[in-house]
C-alpha positions in Angstrom: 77.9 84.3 -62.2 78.7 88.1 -62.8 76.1 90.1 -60.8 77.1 93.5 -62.8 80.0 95.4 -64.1 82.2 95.6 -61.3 82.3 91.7 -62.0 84.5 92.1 -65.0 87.8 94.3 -65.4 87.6 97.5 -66.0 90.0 97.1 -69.2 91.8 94.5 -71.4 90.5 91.0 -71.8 87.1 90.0 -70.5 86.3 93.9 -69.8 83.0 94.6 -71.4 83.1 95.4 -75.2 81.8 98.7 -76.1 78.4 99.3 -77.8 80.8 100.8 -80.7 82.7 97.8 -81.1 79.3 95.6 -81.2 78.1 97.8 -83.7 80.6 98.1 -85.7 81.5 94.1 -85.8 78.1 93.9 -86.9 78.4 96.0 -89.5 81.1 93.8 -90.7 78.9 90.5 -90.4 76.5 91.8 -92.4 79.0 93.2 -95.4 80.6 89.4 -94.8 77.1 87.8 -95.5 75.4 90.6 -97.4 77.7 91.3 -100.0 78.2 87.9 -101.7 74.5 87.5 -101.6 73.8 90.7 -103.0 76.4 90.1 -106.0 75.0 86.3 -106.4 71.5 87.8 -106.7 71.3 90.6 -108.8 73.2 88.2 -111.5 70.3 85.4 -110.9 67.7 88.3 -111.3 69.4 89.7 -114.1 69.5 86.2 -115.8 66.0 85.6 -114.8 64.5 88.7 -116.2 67.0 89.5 -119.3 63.8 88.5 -121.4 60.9 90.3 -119.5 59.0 93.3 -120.6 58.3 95.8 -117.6 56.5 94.5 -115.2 54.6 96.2 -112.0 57.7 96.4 -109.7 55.6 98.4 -107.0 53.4 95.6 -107.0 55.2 92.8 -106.5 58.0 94.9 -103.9 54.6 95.9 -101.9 54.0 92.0 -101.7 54.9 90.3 -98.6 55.8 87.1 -99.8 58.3 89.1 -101.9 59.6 90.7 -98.6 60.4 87.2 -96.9 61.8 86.0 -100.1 64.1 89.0 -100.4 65.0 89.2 -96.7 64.6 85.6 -95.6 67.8 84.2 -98.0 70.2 86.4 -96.5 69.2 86.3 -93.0 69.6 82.5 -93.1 72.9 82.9 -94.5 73.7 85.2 -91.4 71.9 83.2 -88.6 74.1 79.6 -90.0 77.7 82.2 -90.3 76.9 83.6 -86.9 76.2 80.5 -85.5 79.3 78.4 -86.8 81.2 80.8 -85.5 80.0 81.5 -82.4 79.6 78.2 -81.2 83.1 77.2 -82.6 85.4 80.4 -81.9 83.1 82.9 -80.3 83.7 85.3 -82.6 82.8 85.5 -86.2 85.3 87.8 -88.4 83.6 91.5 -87.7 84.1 90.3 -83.8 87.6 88.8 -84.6 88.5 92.5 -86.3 87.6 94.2 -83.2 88.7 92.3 -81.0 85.5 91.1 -78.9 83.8 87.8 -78.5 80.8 86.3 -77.2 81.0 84.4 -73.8 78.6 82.4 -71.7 77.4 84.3 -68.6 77.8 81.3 -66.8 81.2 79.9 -67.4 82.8 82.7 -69.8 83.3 79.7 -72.9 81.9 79.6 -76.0 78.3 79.3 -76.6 76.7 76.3 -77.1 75.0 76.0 -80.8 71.6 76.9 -79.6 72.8 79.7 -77.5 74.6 81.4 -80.4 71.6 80.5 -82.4 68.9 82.0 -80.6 71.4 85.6 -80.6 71.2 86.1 -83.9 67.7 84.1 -85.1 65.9 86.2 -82.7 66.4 89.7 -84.4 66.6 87.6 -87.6 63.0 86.1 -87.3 61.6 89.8 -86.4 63.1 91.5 -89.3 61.7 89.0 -91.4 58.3 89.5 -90.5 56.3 91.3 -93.6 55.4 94.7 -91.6 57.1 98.2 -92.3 58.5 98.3 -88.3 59.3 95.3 -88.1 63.0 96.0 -89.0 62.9 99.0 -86.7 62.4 96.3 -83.7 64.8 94.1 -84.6 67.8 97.1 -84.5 66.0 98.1 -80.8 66.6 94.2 -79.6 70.3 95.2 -80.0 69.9 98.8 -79.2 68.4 97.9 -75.4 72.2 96.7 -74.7 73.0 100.7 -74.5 70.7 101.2 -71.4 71.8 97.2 -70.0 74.7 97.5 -67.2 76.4 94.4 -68.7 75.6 96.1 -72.3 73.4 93.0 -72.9 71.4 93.0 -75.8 67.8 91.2 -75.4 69.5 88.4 -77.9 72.4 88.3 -75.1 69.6 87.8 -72.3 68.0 85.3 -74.0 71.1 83.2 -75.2 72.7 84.2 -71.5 75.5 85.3 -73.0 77.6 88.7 -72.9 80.0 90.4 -75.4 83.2 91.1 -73.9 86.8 92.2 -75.0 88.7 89.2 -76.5 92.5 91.4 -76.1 
């Protein structure tokens, strides 16, 4: 069981991925997940609406049932993709691009399903939630991992996990 940094190398594989690298693989999930969804439902919407008259957009936007159903599709798209991945590879294809992956504390394997589901359903569930900071939260679960010695995000503490170089 690592008891800090000095318990990794200092460079190469299994040195501690950078905060940029996170980031930026993250970035990469969500484009992965986001942008498929985002073509698939703007055609559904246009379909659906092609025969509407103008309707009060700023109400139903200001609803928060609309919120979950606009947010809540795509998250569960990213939660299942992160997941799979995880648990199966320990990467998903942002981590595999920059060359980090996600390893058990413990042992330094993959994840088991649960653990690589509770590192990305966590921030998932929060951003989901219908209030205007709620999103803000969510990006400081993964921002704590800047001031963490292992750069472990709250998601990494809970899963007991930590994101490390892969090569």
């Amino acid at each position: 069981m690592p008891d800090g940094p000095d318990s990794f190398p200092a460079s190469g594989t299994n040195s501690l991925a950078s905060i940029g690298s996170r980031w930026l693989a993250r970035l990469i999930d969500l484009l992965v997940v986001g942008v498929p969804y985002v073509a698939v439902a703007s055609v559904v919407v246009l379909i659906a609406t092609s025969g509407d008259s103008a309707g009060d957009d700023a109400t139903a936007a200001a609803d928060p049932r609309a919120q979950v159903l606009f947010w809540g599709p795509p998250l569960a798209l990213a939660v299942l993709y992160e997941t799979i991945c995880v648990t199966l590879w320990g990467q998903t294809l942002g981590k595999l691009a920059l060359g980090v992956r996600v390893a058990r504390v413990a042992n330094g394997r993959c994840p088991l399903w649960w653990e690589s589901a509770i590192r990305i359903a966590l921030p998932s569930v929060v951003a989901v939630v219908p209030h205007p900071l709620a999103k803000v939260v969510s990006i400081v679960l993964y921002a704590v991992a800047m001031f963490d010695p292992l750069r472990r995000s709250i998601p990494d503490r809970a899963a007991g996990t930590v994101v490390v170089r892969a090569r």
